[in-house]
N, C-alpha and C positions, 0 to 999 in steps of 0.2 A: 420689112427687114432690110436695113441700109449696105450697100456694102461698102467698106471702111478701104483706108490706106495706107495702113500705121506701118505695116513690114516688109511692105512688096522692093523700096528701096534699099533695104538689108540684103533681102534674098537676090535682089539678082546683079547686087555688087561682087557676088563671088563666081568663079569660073567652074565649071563642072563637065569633065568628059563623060558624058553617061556610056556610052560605047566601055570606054575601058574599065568601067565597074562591072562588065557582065564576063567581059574578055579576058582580062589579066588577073581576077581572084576567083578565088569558088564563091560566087555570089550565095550560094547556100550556107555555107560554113559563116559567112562576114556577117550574114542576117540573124544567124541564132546568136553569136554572141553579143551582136546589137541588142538583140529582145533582151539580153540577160539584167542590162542599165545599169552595168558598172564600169568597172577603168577603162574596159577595151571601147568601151561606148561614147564616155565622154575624155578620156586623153590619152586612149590607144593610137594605135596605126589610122589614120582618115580611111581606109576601108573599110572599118569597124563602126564609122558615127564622127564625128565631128572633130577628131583630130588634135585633141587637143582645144578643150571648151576654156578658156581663158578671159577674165575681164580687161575690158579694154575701151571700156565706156559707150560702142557702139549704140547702147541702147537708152543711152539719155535720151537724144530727139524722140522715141517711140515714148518715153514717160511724159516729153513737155508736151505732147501733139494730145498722146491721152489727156493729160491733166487740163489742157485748157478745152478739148472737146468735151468733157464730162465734167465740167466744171469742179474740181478734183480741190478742196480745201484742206489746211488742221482740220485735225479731229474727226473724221472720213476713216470709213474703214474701204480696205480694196484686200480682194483676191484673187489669188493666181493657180489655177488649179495646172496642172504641171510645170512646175514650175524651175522645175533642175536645181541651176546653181542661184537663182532666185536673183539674179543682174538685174533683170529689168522689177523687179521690187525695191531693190537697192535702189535704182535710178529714181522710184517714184516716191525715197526717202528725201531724196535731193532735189528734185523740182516743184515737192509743195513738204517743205518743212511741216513737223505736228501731225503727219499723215498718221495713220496705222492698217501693218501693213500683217498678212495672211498668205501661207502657203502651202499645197502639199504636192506631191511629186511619190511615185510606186519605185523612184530610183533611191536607196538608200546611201548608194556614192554620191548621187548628187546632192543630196541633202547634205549629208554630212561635210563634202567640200563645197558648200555653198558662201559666198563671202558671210565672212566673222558675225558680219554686226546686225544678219538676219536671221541666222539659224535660232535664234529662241522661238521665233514666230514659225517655222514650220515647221509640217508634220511627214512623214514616210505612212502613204496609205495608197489607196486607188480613188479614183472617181467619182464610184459606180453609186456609192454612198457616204454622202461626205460628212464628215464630223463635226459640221456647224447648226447651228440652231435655223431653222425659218426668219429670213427676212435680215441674216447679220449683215452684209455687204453691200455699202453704196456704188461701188463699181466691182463686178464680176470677171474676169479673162480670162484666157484657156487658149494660150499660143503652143500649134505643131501637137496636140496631145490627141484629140479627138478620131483623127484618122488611123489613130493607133489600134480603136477598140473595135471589137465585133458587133455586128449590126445591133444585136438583142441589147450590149453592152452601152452602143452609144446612145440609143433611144433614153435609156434613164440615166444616163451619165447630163443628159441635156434636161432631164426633169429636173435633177440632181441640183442645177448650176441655176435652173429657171426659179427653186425652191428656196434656197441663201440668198437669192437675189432681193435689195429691196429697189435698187437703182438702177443703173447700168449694166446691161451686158454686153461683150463681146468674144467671139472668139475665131480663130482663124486653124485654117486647115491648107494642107494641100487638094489639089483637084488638078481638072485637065478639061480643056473645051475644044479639043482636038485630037484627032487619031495619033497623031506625031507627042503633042504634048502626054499623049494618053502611054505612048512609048517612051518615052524620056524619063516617065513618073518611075515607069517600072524597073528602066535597069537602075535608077540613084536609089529610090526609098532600101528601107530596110526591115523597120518595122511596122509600114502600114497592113493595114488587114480590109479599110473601109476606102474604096477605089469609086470615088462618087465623080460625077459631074456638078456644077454649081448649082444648077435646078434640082437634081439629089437631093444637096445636100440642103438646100431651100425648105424641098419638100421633106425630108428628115427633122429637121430642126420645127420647123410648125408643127408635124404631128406630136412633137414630144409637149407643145405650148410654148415654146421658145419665143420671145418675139423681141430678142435684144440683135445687136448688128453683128458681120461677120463679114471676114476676110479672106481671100485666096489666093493662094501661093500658085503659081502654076510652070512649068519646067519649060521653056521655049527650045 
């Protein structure tokens, strides 16, 4: 199992007080409405989620780094299993023309304000049982979703992703490889439930047969 390096440059492009997420909101009130994956989640207040999820192309470099690691052609199918406002699908329309592309996401705001020219291609479901056939997808992802789900949840959410697969996998999570990181995770996140260490989630991912690559987010 490799570990990859597609998003770790995104994520720690942004600045985060985690202190004043625990301090200055009712970090319980800010977290149910995160769980809910609607407005307040993606273009509420930023103590709700993301503050406003807006395209803005950031995520082209993560499509061109994909497409030329997975050797990413026309006529290639790719999926995105949480896939929100489905940006980084979009980008991987523009850095290999002819692509086709797949996605579902359990947030129906983010589907539904997902850019225009994707939404035919996805779906408002969960994970846990995905509504593709054995073996449709050359490349498989799954960015920031997996940490979401409950232990019993992720185990076949990763069969789930190992089972569409005929090519490529990957997918990335948060984690922590430190008591400080392990503290920083807890006052930001909102919706996690699965609070792994990297060897965790190693060992996670193999018991389910998973044997595509995987990234880690981690809070410094």
């Amino acid at each position: 199992m490799n570990e990859m390096n597609f998003v770790n440059a995104i994520h720690t492009s942004t600045k985060r007080d985690y202190v004043a997420r625990v301090v200055e909101y009712d970090k319980a009130e800010c977290a149910e409405k995160a769980g809910q994956w609607g407005f307040d989640y993606w273009d509420g207040d930023r103590r709700y989620g993301y503050g406003g999820y807006r395209y803005d192309g950031r995520w082209r470099r993560v499509a061109d780094a994909m497409a030329a690691h997975y050797g990413l052609k026309a006529g290639m199918r790719v999926l995105d299993i949480g896939c929100g406002k489905a940006h980084l699908l979009y980008e991987f329309t523009q850095a290999v023309p002819g692509i086709e592309i797949a996605g579902l996401d359990i947030s129906a705001y983010g589907v539904e304000n997902a850019i225009e020219a994707t939404r035919p291609f996805l779906k408002v479901d969960d994970c846990v049982e995905l509504p593709y056939a054995d073996a449709s997808f050359d490349l498989t992802i799954s960015l920031n979703t997996f940490h979401n789900l409950k232990n019993f949840e992720l185990d076949q959410a990763l069969r789930e992703m190992t089972r569409v697969s005929k090519g490529s996998k990957y997918f990335c999570v948060e984690s922590y490889r430190n008591e400080r990181e392990k503290a920083n995770l807890l006052y930001w996140q909102l919706t996690c439930r699965a609070f792994l260490m990297p060897d965790e989630w190693k060992w996670a991912a193999a018991r389910a047969g998973y044997d595509g690559d995987v990234e880690f987010i981690t809070f410094a």
